[in-house]
N, C-alpha and C positions, 0 to 999 in steps of 0.2 A: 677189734683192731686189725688182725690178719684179716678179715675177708675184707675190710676198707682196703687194706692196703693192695689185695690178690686186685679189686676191681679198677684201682688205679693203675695197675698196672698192664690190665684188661683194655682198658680205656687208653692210654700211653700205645699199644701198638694197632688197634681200631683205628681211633680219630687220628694220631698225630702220621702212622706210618700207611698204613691203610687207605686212608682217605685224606690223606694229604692239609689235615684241620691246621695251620700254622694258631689259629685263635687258638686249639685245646690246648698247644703245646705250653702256653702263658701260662694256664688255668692247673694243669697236670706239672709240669716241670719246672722246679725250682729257679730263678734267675741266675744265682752262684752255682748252676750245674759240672758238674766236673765228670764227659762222657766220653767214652771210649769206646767208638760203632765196634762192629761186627767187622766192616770192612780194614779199619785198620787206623782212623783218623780220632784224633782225639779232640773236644772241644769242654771250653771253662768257662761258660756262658751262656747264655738262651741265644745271644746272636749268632756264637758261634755253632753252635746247637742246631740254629736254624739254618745255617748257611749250609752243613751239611746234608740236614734233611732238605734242601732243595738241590745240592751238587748230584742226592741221588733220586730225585724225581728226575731231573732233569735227562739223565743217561738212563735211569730205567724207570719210565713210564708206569710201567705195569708191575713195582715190586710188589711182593707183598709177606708180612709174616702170619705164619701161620700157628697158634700158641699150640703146642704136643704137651706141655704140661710147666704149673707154676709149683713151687714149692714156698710156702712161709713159714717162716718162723717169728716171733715178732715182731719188729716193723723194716724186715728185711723178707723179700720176695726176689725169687729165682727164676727166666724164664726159658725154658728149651722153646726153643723155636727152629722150625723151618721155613727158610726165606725162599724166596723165586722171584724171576722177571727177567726181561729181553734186554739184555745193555746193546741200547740204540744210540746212544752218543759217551764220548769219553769219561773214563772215571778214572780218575788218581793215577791219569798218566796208560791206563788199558785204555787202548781204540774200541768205539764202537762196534760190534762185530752183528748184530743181528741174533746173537746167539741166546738160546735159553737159556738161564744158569737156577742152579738150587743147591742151597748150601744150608746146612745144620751150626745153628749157633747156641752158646748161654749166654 
């Protein structure tokens, strides 16, 4: 069950943050989601869920996470990540800047 759970959650920053998969995100992430990015926004929904993961395609093109390490215990999985990418257009109110950003999340 942990390594199902480590691959899904493999899979959740691949397809859906990575490559941009809006289909994997149905298939990986529960409808009644109840998420709280890294950035600071919170969503309770798959729409909502998705409307962020497009507010941050949209300003950063080129994010990307990077997994440093999962942790599970059972059917709970931890992920440190570090993220990067160029905020080319607005995000939650920051101007675009051109600038390269990378930030350490769990």
């Amino acid at each position: 069950m942990e390594s199902d759970n480590r691959d899904a959650v493999r899979r959740f920053y691949e397809l859906v943050w990575n490559r941009w998969d809006r289909g994997a995100a149905a298939d990986i992430v529960a409808a009644d989601i109840r998420f709280r990015g890294s950035l600071g926004t919170h969503a309770d929904s798959i729409a909502g869920f998705l409307r962020y993961v497009d507010a941050v395609r949209t300003a950063i093109p080129d994010f990307h996470n990077q997994i440093d390490e999962l942790i599970a215990a059972g059917d709970t999985v931890v992920a440190r990540l570090t993220c990067s990418g160029t905020l080319q257009g607005s995000l939650f109110g920051v101007p675009g800047s051109g600038q390269r950003i990378t930030y350490a999340a769990i």
